[in-house]
One Martini backbone bead per residue (centre of mass of N, CA, C, O) as a GRO file, in nm:
protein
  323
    1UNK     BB    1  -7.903  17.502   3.630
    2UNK     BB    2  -7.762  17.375   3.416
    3UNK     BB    3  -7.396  17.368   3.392
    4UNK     BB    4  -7.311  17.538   3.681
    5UNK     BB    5  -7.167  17.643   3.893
    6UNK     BB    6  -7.128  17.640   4.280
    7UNK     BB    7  -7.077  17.939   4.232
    8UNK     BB    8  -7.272  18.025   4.036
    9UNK     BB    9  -7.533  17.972   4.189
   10UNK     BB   10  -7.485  18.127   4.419
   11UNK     BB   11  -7.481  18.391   4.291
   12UNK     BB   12  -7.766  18.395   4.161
   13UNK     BB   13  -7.915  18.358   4.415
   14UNK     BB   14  -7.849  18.598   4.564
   15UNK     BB   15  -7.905  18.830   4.320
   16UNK     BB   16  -8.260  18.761   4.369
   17UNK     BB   17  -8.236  18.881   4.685
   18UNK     BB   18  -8.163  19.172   4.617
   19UNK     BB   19  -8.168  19.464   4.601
   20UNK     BB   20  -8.101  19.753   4.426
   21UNK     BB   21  -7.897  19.884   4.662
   22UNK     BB   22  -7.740  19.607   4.627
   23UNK     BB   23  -7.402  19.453   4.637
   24UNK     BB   24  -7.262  19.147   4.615
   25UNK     BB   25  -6.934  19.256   4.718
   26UNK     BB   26  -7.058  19.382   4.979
   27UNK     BB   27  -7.231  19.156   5.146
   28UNK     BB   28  -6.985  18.958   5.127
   29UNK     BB   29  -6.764  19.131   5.304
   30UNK     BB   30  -6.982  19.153   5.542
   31UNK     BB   31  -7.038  18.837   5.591
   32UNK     BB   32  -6.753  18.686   5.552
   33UNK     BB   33  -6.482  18.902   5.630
   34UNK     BB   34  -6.371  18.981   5.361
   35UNK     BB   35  -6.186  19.072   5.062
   36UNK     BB   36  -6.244  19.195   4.812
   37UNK     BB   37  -6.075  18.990   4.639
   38UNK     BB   38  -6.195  18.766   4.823
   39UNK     BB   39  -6.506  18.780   4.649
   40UNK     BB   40  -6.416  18.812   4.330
   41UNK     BB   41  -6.273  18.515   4.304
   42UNK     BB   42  -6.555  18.406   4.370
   43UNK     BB   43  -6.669  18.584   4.141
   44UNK     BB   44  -6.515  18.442   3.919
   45UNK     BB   45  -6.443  18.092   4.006
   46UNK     BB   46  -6.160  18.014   4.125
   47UNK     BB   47  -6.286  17.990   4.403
   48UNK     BB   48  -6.423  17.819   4.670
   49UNK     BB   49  -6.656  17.799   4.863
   50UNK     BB   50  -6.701  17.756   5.160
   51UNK     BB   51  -6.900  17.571   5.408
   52UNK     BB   52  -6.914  17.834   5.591
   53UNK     BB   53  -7.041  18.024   5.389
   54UNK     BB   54  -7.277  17.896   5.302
   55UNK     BB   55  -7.418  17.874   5.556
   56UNK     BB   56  -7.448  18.165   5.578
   57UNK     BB   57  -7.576  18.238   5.276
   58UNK     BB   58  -7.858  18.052   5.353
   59UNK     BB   59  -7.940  18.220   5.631
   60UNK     BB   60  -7.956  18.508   5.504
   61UNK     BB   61  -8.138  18.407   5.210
   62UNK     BB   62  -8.286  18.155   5.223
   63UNK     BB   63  -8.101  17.903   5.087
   64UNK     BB   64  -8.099  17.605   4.932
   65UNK     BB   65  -7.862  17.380   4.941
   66UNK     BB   66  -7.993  17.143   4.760
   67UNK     BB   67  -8.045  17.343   4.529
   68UNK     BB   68  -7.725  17.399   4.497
   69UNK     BB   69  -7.639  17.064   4.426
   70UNK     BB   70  -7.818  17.059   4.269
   71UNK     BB   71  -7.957  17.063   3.894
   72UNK     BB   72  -8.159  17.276   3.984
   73UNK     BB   73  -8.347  17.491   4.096
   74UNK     BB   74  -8.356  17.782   4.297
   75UNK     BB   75  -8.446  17.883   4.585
   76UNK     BB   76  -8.655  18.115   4.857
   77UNK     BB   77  -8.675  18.120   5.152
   78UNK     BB   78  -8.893  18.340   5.317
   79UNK     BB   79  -8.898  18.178   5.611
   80UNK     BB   80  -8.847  18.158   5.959
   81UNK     BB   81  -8.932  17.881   6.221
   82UNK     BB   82  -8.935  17.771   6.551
   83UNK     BB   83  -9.116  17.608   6.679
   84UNK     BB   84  -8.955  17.473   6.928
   85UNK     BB   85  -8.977  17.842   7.022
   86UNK     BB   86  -9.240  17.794   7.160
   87UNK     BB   87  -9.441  17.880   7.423
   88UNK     BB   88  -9.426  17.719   7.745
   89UNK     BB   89  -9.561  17.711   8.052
   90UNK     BB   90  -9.305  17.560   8.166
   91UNK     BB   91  -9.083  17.765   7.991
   92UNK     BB   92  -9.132  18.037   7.969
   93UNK     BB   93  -8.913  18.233   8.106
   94UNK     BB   94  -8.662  18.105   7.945
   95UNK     BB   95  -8.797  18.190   7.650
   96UNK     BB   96  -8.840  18.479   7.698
   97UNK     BB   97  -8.541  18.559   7.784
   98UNK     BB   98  -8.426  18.439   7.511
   99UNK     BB   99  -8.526  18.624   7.293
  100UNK     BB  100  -8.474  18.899   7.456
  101UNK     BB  101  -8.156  18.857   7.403
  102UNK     BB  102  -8.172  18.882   7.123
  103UNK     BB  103  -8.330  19.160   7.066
  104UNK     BB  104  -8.061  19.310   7.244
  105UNK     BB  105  -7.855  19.252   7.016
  106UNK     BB  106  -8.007  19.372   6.758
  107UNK     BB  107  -8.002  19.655   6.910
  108UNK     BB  108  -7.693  19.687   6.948
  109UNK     BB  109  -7.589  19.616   6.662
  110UNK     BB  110  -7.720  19.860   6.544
  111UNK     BB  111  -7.581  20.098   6.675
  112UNK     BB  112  -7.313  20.028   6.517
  113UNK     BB  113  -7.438  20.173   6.293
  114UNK     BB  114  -7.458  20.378   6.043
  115UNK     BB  115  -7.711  20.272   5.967
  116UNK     BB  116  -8.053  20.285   6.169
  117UNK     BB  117  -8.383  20.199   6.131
  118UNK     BB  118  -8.741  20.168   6.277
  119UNK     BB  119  -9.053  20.039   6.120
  120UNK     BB  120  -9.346  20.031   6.283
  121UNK     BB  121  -9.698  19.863   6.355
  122UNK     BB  122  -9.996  19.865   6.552
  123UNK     BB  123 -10.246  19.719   6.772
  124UNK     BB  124 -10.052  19.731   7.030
  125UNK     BB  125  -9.865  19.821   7.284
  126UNK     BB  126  -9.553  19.857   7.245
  127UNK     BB  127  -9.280  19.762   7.446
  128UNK     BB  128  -9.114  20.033   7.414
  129UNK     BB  129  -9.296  20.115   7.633
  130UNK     BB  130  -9.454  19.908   7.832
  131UNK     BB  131  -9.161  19.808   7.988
  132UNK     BB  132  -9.187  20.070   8.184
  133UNK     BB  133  -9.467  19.917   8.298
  134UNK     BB  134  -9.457  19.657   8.556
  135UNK     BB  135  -9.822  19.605   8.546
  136UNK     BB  136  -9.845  19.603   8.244
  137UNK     BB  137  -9.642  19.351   8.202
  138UNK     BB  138  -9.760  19.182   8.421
  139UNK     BB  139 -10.042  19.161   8.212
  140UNK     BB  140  -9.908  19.070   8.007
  141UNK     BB  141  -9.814  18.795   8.100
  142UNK     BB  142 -10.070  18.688   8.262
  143UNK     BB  143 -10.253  18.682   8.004
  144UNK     BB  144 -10.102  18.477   7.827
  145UNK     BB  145 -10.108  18.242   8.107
  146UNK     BB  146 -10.356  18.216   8.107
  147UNK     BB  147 -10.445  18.104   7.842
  148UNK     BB  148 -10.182  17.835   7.879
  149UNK     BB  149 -10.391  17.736   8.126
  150UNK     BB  150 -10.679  17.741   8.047
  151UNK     BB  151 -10.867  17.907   8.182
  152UNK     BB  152 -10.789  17.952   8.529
  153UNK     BB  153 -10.988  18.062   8.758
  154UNK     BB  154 -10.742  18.077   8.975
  155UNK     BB  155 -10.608  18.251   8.879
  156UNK     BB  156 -10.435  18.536   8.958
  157UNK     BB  157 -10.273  18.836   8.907
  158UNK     BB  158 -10.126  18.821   9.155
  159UNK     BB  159  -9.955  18.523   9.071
  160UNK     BB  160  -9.805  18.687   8.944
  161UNK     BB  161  -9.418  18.639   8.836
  162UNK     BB  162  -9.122  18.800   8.817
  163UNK     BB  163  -8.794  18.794   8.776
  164UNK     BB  164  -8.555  19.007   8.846
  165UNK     BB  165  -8.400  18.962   8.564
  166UNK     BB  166  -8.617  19.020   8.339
  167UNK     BB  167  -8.650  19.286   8.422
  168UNK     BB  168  -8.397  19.374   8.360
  169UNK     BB  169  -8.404  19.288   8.052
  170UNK     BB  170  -8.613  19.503   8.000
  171UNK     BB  171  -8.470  19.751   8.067
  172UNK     BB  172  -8.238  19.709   7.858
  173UNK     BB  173  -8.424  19.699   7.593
  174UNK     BB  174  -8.521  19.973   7.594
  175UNK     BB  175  -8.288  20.169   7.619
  176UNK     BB  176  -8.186  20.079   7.349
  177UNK     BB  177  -8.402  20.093   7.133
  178UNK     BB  178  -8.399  20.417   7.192
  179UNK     BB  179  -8.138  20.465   7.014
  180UNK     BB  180  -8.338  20.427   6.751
  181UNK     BB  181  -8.475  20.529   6.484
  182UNK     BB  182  -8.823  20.576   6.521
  183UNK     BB  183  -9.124  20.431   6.340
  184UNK     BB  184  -9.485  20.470   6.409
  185UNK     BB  185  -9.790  20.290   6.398
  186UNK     BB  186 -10.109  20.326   6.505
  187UNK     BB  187 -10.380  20.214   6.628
  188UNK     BB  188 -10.643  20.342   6.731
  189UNK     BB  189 -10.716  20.066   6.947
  190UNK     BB  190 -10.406  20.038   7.126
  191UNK     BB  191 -10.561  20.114   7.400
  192UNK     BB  192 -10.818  19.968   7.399
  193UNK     BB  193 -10.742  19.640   7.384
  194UNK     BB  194 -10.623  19.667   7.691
  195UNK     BB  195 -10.873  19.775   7.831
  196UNK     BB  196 -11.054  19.512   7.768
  197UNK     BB  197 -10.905  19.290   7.903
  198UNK     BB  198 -10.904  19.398   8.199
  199UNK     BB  199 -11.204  19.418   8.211
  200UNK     BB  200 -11.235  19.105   8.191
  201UNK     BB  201 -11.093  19.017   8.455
  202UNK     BB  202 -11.266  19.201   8.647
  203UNK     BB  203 -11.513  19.022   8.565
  204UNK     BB  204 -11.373  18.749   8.683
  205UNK     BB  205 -11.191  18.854   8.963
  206UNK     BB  206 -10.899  18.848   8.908
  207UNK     BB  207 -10.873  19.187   8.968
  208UNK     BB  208 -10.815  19.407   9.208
  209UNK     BB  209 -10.878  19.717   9.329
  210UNK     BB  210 -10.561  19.781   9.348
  211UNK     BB  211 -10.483  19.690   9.050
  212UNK     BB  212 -10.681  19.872   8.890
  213UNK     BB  213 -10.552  20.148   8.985
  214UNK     BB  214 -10.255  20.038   8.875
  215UNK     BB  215 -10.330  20.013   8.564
  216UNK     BB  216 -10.450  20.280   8.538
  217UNK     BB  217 -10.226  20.474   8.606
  218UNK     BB  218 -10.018  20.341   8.408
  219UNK     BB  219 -10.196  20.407   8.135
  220UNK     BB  220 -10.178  20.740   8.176
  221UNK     BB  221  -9.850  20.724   8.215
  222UNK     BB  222  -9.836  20.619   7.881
  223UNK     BB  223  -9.990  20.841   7.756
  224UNK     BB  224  -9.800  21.092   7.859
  225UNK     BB  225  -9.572  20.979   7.703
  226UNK     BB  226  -9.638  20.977   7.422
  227UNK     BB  227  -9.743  21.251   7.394
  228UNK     BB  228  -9.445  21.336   7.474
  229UNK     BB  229  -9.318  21.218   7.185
  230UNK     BB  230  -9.519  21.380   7.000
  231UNK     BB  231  -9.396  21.679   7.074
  232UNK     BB  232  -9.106  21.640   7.065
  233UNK     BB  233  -8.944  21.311   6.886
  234UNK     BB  234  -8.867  21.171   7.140
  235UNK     BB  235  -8.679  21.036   7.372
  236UNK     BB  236  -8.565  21.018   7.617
  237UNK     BB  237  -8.212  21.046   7.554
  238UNK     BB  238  -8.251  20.949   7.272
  239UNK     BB  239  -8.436  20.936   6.967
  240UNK     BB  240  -8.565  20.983   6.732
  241UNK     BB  241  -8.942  21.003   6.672
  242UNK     BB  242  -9.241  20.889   6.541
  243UNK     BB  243  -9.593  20.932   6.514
  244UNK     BB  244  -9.885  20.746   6.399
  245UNK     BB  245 -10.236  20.757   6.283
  246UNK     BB  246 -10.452  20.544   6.175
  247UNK     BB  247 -10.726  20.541   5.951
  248UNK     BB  248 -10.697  20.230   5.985
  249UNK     BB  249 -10.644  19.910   6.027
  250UNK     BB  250 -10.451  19.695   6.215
  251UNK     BB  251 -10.417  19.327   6.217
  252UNK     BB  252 -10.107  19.371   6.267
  253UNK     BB  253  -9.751  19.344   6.390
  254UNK     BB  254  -9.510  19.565   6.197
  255UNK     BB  255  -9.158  19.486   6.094
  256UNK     BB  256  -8.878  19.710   5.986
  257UNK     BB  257  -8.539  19.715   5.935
  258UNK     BB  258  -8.212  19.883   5.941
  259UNK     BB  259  -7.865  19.775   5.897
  260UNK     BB  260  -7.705  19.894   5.677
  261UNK     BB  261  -7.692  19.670   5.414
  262UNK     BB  262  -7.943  19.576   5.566
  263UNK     BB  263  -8.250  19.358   5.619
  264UNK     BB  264  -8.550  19.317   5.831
  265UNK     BB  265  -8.832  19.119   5.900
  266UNK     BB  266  -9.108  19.139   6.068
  267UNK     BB  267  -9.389  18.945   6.249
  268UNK     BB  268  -9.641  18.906   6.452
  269UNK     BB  269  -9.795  18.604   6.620
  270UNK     BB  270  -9.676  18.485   6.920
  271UNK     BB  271  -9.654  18.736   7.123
  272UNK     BB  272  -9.302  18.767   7.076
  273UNK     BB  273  -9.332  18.629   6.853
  274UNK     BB  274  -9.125  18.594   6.505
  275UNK     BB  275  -9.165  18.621   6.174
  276UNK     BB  276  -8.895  18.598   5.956
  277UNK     BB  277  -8.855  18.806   5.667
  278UNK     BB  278  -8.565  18.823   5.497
  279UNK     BB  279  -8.642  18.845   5.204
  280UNK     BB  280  -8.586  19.102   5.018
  281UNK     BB  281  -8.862  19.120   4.882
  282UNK     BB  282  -9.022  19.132   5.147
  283UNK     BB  283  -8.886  19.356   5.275
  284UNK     BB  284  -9.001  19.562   5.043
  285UNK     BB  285  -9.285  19.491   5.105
  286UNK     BB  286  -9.287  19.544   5.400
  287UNK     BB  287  -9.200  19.845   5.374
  288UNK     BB  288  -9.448  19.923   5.170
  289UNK     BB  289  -9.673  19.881   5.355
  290UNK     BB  290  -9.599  20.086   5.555
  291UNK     BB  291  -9.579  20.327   5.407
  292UNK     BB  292  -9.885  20.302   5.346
  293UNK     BB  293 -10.005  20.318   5.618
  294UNK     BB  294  -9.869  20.628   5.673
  295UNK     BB  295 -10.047  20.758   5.447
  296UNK     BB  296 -10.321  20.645   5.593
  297UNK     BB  297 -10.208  20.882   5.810
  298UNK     BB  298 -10.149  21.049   6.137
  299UNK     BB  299  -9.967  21.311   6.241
  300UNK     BB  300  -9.868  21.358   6.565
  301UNK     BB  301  -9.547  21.500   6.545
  302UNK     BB  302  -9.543  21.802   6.565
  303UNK     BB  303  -9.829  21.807   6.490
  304UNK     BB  304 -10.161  21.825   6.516
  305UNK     BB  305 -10.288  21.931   6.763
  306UNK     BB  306 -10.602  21.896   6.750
  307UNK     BB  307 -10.584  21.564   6.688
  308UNK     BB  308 -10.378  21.493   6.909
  309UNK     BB  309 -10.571  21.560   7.144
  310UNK     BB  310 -10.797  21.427   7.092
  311UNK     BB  311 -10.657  21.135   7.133
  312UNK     BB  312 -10.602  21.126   7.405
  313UNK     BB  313 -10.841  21.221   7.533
  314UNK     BB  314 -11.005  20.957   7.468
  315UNK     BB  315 -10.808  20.767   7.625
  316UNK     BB  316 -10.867  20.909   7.903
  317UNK     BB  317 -11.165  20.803   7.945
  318UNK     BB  318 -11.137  20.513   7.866
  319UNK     BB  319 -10.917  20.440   8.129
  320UNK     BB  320 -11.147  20.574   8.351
  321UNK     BB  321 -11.359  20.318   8.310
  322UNK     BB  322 -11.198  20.161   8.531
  323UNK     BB  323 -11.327  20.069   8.825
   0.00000   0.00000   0.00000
């Protein structure tokens, strides 16, 4: 891009990133807060960019600086991640409950927009469920935590401890984001996987005969909650919902959000840990993918009853085998 001006490259490059329904003067108008006028005179090149937008134009689309200022070509990098919030036992909770505060933000953020709406693929059970329920929560935790204290046959399920503000803000991450019209994709073994966890643990004697009785029940009553968000449509109080089971496996646990203007993709790849793919092209290619997998699954919301039917019942049968 030799010969170029530093404000012709970064438009050049924002514009490789959006999508097709996206207009450079719109995106930039709300990402910088500026004034029709005052982002056309930035692209007409009369004006030039300044510090503080050029970062933020660099972090939306994840545009290298340097390939800016370089005379060479400009790349966008598709991932950001941040190493060093990936969690360790010793700052567990802390680093916990910082991400799950992220995540309550862009939550409440997207609420205020006129348009926002959730896409996700699951292999494990959704949190969006899950944090509803205590007992399956906190062996949520404790699975981790045995894990990254090096499956240390001491740890017993009993001494896993959640402090009460996390309680609190996972109460409150959970009634927000159901207030987002969201559709899921369940593997068909999104049940299995959670029970044979436990299973696990139960053949290693760490998890008491009181305590499989109470992940047993909460497990039933997750179930109930599902099957009845698949007949109504809704969460209680809640958003549209929609749940679909899919005909293939899914072998990660992938998200597409869209909110006014802007789309998001997340992918899990460790615990709550998610690799952000903010790029335009890749958000595209991820929203395609999960709309893939939508089409080779079966409709459970408001349809399909005995196919409805027998899914929960194999689930509860499958739970009823614990303990």
């Amino acid at each position: 891009m030799r010969g170029y001006s530093i404000n012709e490259r970064i438009v050049r490059a924002i514009k490789q990133s959006l999508s097709e329904n996206d207009t450079i003067s719109n995106v930039l108008m709300d990402l910088l807060s500026l004034s029709k006028e005052s982002v056309y005179r930035r692209l007409r090149n009369e004006i030039p960019f300044t510090l503080d937008e050029l970062v933020k134009i660099t972090n939306r689309f994840g545009i290298s600086i340097d390939d800016i200022i370089d005379s060479g070509s400009i790349t966008t990098k598709w991932a950001t991640l941040n190493v060093d919030k990936f969690y360790q036992p010793e700052n567990y909770m802390k680093q916990y409950q910082s991400r799950l505060s992220e995540h309550l933000k862009l939550f409440l953020e997207m609420q205020s927009a006129k348009k926002a709406s959730i896409r996700c693929a699951y292999n494990i059970v959704p949190y969006i469920f899950l944090l509803s329920y205590r007992k399956l929560t906190l062996f949520w935790h404790y699975r981790w935590n045995f894990l990254m204290k090096g499956a240390n046959p001491n740890f017993l399920f009993s001494n896993m401890i959640v402090p009460d503000e996390i309680i609190e803000l996972e109460e409150q991450t959970i009634k927000e984001v159901r207030k987002i019209p969201t559709t899921f994709i369940f593997d068909k073994n999104v049940i299995a996987n959670i029970v044979n966890d436990i299973h696990y643990f139960i053949a290693q004697q760490l998890i008491s005969q009181s305590e499989q009785q109470q992940l047993k029940q909460e497990l039933l009553d997750l179930i109930a909650e599902i099957e009845l968000v698949t007949e109504t449509g809704c969460f209680k109080n809640g958003a549209d919902t929609t749940i679909y089971l899919s005909k293939t496996s899914i072998e990660s646990c992938y998200h597409y959000m869209e909110c006014d203007n802007r789309n998001f993709s997340f992918q899990r790849i460790f615990y709550i840990e998610r690799l952000e793919l903010n790029n335009a092209k890749f958000c595209k290619m991820q929203k395609e993918w999960i709309d893939l997998l939508k089409r080779l699954s079966i409709l459970l919301t408001q349809s399909g009853d005995k196919q409805r039917f027998d899914f929960f019942d194999t689930q509860r049968k499958l739970v009823k085998t614990l303990g």
